[in-house]
N, C-alpha and C positions, 0 to 999 in steps of 0.2 A: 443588440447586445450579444456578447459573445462568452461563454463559461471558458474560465482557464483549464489549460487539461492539465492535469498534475500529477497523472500513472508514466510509470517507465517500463511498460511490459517484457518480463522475460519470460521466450515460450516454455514450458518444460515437457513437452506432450514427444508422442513417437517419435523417434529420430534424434532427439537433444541426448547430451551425455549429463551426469553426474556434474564430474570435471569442469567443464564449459560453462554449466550455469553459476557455479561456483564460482567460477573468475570473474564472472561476467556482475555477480551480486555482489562477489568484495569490490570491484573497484569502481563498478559505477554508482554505488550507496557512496563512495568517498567522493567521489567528483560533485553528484547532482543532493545528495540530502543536506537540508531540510526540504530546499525547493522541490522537489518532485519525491513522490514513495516509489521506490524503485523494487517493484515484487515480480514473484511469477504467475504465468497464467498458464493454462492447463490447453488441450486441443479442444476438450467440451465446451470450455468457459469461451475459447475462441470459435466456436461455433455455431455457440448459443444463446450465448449473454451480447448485451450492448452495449462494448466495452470500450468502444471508438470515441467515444465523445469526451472523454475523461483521458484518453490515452495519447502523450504528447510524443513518446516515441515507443515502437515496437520492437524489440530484440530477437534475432536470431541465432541465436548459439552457435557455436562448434558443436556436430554432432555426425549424422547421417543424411545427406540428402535424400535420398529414395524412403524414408525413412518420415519426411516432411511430405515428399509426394502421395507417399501411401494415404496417409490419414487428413491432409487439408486441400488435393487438387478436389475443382472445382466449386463448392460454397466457402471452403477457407482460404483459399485464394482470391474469388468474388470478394470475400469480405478484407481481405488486405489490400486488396488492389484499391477499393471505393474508398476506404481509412486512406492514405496515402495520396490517392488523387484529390481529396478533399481535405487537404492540409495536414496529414497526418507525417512521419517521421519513421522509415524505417533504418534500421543498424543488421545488417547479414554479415554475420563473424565466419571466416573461412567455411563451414557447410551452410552454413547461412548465404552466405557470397554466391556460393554457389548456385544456391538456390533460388538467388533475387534474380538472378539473369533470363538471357533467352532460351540459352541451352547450355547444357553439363556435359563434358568430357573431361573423365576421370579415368585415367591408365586404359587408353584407348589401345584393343588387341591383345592384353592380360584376359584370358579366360576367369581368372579367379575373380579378378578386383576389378575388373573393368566396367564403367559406368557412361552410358552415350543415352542422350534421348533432351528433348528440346523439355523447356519449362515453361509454365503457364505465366509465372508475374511477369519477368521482361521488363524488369527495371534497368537495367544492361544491354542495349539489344543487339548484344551480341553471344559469344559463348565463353564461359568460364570454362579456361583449361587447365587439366593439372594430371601430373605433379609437376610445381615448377621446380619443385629438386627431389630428388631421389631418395632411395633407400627406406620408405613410409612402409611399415607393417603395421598390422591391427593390434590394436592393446598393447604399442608399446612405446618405448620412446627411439627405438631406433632409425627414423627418420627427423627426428626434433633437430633443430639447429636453430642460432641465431639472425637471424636473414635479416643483410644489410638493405636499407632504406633510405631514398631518397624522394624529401619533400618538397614537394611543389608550392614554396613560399607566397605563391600569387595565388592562388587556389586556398589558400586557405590565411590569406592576411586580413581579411575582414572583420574575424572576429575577433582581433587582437590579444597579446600574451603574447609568449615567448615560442617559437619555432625553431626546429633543430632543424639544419642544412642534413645530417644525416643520423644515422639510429641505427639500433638492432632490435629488431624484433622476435620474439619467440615464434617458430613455426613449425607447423607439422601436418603437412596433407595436404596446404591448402594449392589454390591452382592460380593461373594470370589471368586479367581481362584482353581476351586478345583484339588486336588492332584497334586498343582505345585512341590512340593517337588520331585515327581515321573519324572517330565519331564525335570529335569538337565541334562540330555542327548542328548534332543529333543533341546538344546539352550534356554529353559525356564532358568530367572535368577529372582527369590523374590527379589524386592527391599526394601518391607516392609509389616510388617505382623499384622493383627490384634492382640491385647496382651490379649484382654476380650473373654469371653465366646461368641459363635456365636448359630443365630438362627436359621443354618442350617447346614447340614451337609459337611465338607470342605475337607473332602478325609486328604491324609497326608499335615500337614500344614494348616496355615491360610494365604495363601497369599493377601493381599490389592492390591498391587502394583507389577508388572511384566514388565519383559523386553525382548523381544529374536529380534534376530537379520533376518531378514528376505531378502534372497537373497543378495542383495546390501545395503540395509535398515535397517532399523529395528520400530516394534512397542513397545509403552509403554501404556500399561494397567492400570486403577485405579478402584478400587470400592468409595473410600471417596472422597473428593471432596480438593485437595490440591493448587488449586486455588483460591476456596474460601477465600476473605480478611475479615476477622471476621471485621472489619471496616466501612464494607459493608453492616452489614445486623443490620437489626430494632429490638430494644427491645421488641418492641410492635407486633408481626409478629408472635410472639410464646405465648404457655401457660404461666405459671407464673415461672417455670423452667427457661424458653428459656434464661433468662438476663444470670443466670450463666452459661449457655452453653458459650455464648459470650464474658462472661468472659474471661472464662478456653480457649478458644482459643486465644483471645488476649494476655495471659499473657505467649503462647508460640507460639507467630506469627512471633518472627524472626527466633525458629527453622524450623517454615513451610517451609518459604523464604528458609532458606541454604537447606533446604530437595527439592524445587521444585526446584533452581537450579542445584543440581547436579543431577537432574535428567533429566534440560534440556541441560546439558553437556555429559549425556549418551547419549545424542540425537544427539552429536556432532555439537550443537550450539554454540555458543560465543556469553557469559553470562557478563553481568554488573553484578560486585561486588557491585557498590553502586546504590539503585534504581533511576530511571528517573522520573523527578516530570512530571506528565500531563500538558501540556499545556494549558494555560486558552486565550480562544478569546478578540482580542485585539482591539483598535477602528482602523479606518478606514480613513486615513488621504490623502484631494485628493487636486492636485496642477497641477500647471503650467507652463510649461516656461514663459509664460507673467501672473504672478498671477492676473492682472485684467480679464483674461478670465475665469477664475473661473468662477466669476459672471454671463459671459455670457453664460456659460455653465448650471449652475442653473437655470437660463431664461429659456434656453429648453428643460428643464423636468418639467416645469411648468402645465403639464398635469398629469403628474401621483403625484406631491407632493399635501398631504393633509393637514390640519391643524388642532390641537386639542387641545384645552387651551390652544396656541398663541407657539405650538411647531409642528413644520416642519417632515412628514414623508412620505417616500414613502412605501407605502406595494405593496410589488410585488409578483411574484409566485410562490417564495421560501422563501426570505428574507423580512424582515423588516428594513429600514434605517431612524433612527434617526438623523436627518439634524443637526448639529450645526457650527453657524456663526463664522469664529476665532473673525471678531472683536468684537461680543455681548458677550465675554465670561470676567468672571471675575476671579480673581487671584485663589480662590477656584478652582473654574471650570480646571483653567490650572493646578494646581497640581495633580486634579482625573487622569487626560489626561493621567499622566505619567503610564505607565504601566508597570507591572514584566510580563516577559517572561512566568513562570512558576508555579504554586502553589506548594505550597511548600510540603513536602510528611510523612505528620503528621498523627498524631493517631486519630484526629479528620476530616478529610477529609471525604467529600463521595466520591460513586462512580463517578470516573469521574471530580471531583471539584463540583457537581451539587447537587440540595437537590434529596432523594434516591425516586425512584418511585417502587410503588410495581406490580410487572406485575404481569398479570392474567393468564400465565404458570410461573410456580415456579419451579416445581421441577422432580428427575427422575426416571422413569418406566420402563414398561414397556409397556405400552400402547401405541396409535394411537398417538396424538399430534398433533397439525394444525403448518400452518406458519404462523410465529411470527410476529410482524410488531413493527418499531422503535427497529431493532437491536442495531444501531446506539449511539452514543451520540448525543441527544436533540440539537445540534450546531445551527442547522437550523430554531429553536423557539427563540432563544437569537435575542433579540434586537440590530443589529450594529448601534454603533455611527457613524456619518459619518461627520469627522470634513472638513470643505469648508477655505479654507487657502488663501481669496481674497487679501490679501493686502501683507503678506511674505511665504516664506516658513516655514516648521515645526522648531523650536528650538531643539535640539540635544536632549536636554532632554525630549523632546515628542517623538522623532525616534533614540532612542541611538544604534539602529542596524542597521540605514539607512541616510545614509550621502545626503539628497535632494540636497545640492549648489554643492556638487561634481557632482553629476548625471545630474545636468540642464547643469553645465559649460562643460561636454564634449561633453555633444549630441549636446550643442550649436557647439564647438569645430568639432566636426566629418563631421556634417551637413557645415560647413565647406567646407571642407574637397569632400563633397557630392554636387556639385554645382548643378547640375540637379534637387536636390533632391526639394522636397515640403514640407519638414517637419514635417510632421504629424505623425508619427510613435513617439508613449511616447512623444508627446507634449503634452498630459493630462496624467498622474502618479497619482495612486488608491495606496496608500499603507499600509497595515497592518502586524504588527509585528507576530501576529498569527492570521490565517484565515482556515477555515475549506477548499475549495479549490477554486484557484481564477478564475479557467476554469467553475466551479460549478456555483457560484455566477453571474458570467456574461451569461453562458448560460441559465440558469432555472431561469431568471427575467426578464423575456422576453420584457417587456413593458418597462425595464429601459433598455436593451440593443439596442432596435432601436433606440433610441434619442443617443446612444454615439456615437463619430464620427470617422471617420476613425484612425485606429492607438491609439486607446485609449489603453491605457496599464496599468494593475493589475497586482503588485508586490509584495513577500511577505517572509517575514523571516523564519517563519515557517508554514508547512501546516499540519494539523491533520486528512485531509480529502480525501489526495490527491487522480489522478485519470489518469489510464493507460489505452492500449488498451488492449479491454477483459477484460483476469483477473489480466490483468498486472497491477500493479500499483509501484511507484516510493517512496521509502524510502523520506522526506522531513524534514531534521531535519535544524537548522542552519549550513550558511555555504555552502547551496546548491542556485543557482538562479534561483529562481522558476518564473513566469510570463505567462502572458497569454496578448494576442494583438487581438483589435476587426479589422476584416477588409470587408470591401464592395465590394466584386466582380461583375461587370457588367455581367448580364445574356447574354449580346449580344456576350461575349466574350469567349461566353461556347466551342465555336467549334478551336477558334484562340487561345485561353488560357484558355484550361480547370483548372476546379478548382483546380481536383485533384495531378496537381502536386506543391498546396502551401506547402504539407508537405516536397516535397522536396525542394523545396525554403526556408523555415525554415529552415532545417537540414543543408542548405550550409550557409544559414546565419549564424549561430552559429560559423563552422569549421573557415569561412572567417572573423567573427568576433573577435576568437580567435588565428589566424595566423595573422592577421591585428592590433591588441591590441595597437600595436606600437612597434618600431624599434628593431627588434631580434627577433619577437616571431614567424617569419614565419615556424621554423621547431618543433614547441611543436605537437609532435604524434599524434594527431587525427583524426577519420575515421568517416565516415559512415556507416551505417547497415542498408541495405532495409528493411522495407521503412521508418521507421523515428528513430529511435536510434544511439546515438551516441559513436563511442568507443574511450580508449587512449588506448596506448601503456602501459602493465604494469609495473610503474617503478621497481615493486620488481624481476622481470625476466628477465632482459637487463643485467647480468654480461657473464664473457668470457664466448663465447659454450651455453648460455642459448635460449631455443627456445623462440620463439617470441610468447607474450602471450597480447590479448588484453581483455578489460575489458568495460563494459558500465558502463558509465558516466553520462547520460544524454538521456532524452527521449521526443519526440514530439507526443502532442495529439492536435487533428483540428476537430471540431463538426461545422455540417454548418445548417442552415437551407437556405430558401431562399420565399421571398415575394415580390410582387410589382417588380420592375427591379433590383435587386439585389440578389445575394447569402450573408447570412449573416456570417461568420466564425469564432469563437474565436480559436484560433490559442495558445494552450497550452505546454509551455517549463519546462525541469527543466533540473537543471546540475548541478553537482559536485562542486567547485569550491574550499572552501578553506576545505571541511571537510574529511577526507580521510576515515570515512565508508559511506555508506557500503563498497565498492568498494573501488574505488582511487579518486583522486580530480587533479584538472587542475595546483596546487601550487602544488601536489605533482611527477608533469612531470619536474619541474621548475631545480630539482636536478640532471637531467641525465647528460651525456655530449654533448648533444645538445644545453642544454637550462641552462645551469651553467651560473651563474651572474644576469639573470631575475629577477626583480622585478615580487611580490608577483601578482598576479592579483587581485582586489577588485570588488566586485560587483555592487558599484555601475556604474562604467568605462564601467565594460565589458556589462552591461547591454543595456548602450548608446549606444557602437562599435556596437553589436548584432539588435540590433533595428535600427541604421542606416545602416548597411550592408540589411539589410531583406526590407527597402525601395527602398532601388536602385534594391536590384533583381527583387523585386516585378512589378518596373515601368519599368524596361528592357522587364520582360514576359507580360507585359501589351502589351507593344508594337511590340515584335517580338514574343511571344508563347513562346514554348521549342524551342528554334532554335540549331545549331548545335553549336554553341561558350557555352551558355549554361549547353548542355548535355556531351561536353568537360570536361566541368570545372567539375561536378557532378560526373562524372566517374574517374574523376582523383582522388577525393578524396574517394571514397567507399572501400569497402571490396572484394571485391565479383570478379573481373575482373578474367576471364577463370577460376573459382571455378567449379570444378566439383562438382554436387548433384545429390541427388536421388532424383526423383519426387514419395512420397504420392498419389498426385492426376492423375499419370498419371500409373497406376500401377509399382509401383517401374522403371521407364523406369530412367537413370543415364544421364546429361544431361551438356552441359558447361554452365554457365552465359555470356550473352554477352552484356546487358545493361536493358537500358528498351525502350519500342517503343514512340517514339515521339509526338504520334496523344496522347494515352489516358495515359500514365506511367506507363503500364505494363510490368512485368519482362521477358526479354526475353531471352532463353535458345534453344539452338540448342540440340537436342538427339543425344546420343553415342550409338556404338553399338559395334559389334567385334573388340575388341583391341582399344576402345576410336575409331575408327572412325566417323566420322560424318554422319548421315544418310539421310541429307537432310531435315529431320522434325524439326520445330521450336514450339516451346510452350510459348504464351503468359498467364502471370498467375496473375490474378488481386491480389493486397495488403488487400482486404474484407475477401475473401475465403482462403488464403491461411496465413500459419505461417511459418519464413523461421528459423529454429535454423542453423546458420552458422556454429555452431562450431563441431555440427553431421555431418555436410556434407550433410542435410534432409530439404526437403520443403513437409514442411506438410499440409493436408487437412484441415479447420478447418470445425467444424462438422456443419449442419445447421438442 
């Protein structure tokens, strides 16, 4: 069995600009989401975390090559090289191009700028040269032009759509692959080739664009910059030229588009035909079971809310929340409220939906480069509205993605259902149509999360920001149910019910929440994956004789701090539900022969089930720890029962899984030795240091 990777890594660490990443995140979130989370990774995360197995393709910016050298030769090039050879997927954007090859010549005999010296990856094996055109200064656009292109139809008909005979692309700095022609032998494949006179010397051919296939892998090389959305960039940025450069690439930017998809179809992606609009942040609508506790809810943040010509706001230490009253609002006011999902994906857009800022690294060299700071989109500067909903809930037409009377009436229902229970778990509901990430939000406002009370819970339709363990992060389009729950753990209870096993009390909440749904649903496929991931059965591999193939769904992130007598914990979900990418979704178990006849599951139901299931386990481990009925129920549902593994950390020793231990929730694995026998040695392996891919059969070390 094999896990789908479903990261689109972009670097942003020494060397990357501003600029470049920015291109790089507007246009390829339009091409590749939902199917793939298209974020960045940092030089740490690249050098630390185990970030390969999840990672379908790796991005190289526009930036600094020497800049890339400094901070990843040697282990972060080991670790690119082995990703790549072993099916991985790299993308090197002109300093990136650069830098995939065997060796860099960049303004060879310029004392100032000149850059010579071989490279370690050798995806190329030969030398990127550059400039293939003139005039290139540092931080500016005085060497930018359109640089015409011609593609190599064969090279890239495979993955079919539509092919432009020629193009322009936006360029600046970047260099040729020289004598690609010569290395059709070596698996070198032109995909496109400068058409103009160059200002250096390119061996046979003028290759731009390059592809060869590497090990299990394969790299794609560019000198021009085919990310670049001519859309993007400012009239005013350039000489008195520069407008018509922008032009001349606008008026062939839908050939770019069909030219940089099928090239990220040689990549063996799965490409949207029609672009994805960016998501634009949406206000923040917060409620109640009893909506008169609203009020008393705003009563106790009465310490961090400020006032400023006669309007409500808390500044916290992330976010900014703009308070408004539902009943002080007038009819205008309720119409703004309504909000689109999406901006729409027009000629007039900036980057991002935002007005364009011009960063102070621009553009790519050869040179040193620093790290970039606000890779990001600005999310975090935006003002949230934060509508107080004291007297009813939202009208449909403010939450046309989120049914609140559904959600109140089952948790009322379930809680029910829950006699022991106390209630509190999403008896206060935070919800936003789009929100950068709701585990984000609640943890880095520190001063607005200690006043929230137990069980307060942030939900949300789409997330632009979302946020995994490491370098994991979770694709969050609509259709998935994303959420995050505050909760208070008693310090007293550190030794009788450690913290750390809320994550696995989450992860069985979820499975029991979803075999619990209601009457039928107790055999819909779902597993555990130590220590907090969730998997289905995949329904596309259940016909006669087919091997059993499971797929993740859904993923739990828990960040805790702790102050005064408590541990404080935002407790971070997401799951599948009705969307079936990346992966599969919980509606699409619903058609096997187990689960034939089920009603559709809705988000906001399973939300309630979920959130009252995770109160009773919570107050059972309150009171008894991991007891043995517990860690029953927990094993019965996992992956993992007598899986044989390699242990990484223990020098390759091959080992059974047999649970985890009681006292702290550690994995615990008995060693094998001659012919699988047992040798008596056990190995407990904490969930921090360790990454388990199940589907290798490998518990890996993570690096520290």
């Amino acid at each position: 069995m094999a896990s789908k990777r479903m990261n689109v890594l972009i670097y942003t660490g020494v060397g990357s600009t501003v600029e470049s990443v920015r291109h790089c995140l507007y246009t390829l979130r339009r091409l590749l989401s939902p199917n793939y989370a298209v974020v960045t990774i940092t030089s740490e995360t690249l050098l630390k975390e185990p970030w390969t197995a999840s990672c379908a393709l790796l991005v190289m910016p526009g930036g600094a090559d020497l800049g890339y050298c400094r901070v990843l030769n040697g282990e972060g090039n080991r670790r690119i090289s082995q990703y790549v050879n072993r099916g991985g997927m790299y993308l090197g954007l002109c300093a990136g191009g650069y830098y995939g090859t065997g060796r860099c010549e960049f303004e060879v005999g310029d004392e100032k700028m000149g850059v010579v010296g071989d490279r370690e990856l050798g995806f190329y094996p030969n030398t990127c040269r550059g400039l293939a055109f003139p005039g290139f200064v540092y931080h500016s656009e005085a060497g930018a032009r359109a640089a015409e292109l011609r593609t190599n139809k064969t090279a890239l008909a495979a993955g079919g759509g539509s092919i432009p005979d020629v193009f322009r692309s936006y360029y600046n700095g970047g260099g040729v692959f020289v004598d690609a022609e010569k290395l059709k032998d070596r698996g070198v494949e032109i995909l496109a080739s400068y058409t103009e006179d160059l200002h250096v010397e390119s061996g046979e051919g003028k290759a731009a664009v390059v592809f060869r296939k590497i090990g299990e892998g394969g790299a794609l090389l560019t000198g021009p910059h085919p990310e670049f959305a001519p859309v993007n960039l400012n009239r005013k940025d350039g000489g008195p030229d520069y407008p018509k450069i922008i032009d001349a690439l606008l008026a062939d930017d839908k050939m770019r588009i069909d030219f940089l998809k099928a090239c990220l179809l040689k990549l063996g992606l799965q490409v949207n035909q029609e672009e994805q609009g960016i998501p634009s942040l949406s206000r923040l609508h917060l409620c109640a079971t009893n909506p008169s506790e609203v009020a008393e809810l705003l009563s106790s943040w009465e310490a961090i809310i400020t006032t400023e010509d006669g309007e409500e706001y808390i500044k916290g230490e992330h976010d900014i929340f703009h308070i408004h009253k539902r009943s002080t609002w007038s009819t205008h006011t309720l119409k703004n409220a309504v909000t689109n999902i999406t901006v729409p994906a027009s000629a007039t857009e900036n980057l991002f939906g935002e007005p364009k800022q011009k960063a102070d690294l621009h553009h790519d060299d050869g040179g040193t480069g620093t790290e970039p700071a606000g890779l990001t989109p600005d999310s975090e500067e935006v003002v949230k509205t934060l509508i107080a909903h004291e007297d009813d809930e939202p009208a449909n037409k403010e939450t046309p993605y989120f049914n609140h009377a559904a959600y109140f009436a089952n948790l009322v229902r379930y809680n029910e259902i829950n006699r022991d229970s106390d209630r509190e778990f999403g008896r206060y509901l935070l919800y936003g149509e789009v929100v950068t990430s709701t585990n984000t939000i609640l943890e880095k406002n520190v001063s607005l999360l200690a006043r929230l009370p137990q069980g307060f819970t942030f939900t949300a339709t789409t997330q632009v920001a979302g946020r995994g363990r490491g370098a994991n992060v979770w694709v969050s389009p609509p259709g998935s149910l994303m959420f995050s729950t505050v909760l208070r753990h008693p310090l007293h209870l550190s030794t009788s019910a450690p913290v750390v096993f809320v994550q696995y009390l989450a992860a069985l909440a979820i499975v029991q929440g979803i075999t619990t749904y209601d009457h039928g649903y107790a055999n819909v496929p779902v597993r555990l994956k130590w220590p907090n991931d969730i998997y289905a059965l995949d329904p596309s591999a259940t016909g006669p004789g087919a091997e059993k193939k499971y797929v993740k769904i859904g993923g739990i992130l828990v960040n805790s701090s702790y102050s005064g007598s408590d541990y404080t914990l935002v407790v971070g979900i997401g799951l599948n539900v009705t969307n079936a990418a990346p992966t599969t979704s919980l509606n699409a178990l619903l058609g096997m022969k187990t689960t034939a006849g089920l009603q559709a599951f809705t988000l906001e139901k399973l939300l309630a089930r979920v959130l009252t299931c995770f109160e009773r386990l919570y107050a059972r481990f309150c009171r008894n720890g991991w007891d043995e009925a517990l860690n029953e129920e927990y094993l019965k549902r996992w992956l993992h029962s007598d899986q044989i593994v390699t242990l990484e950390t223990e020098g390759g020793a091959r080992a059974r899984i047999k649970g985890i231990t009681r006292n702290y929730g550690l994995l615990l694995a008995e060693e094998l030795g001659w012919e699988d026998r047992k040798t008596g040695k056990t190995f407990e392996l904490q969930t921090d240091s360790n990454s388990f891919d199940f589907f290798q059969g490998l518990l890996k070390k993570k690096e520290t």
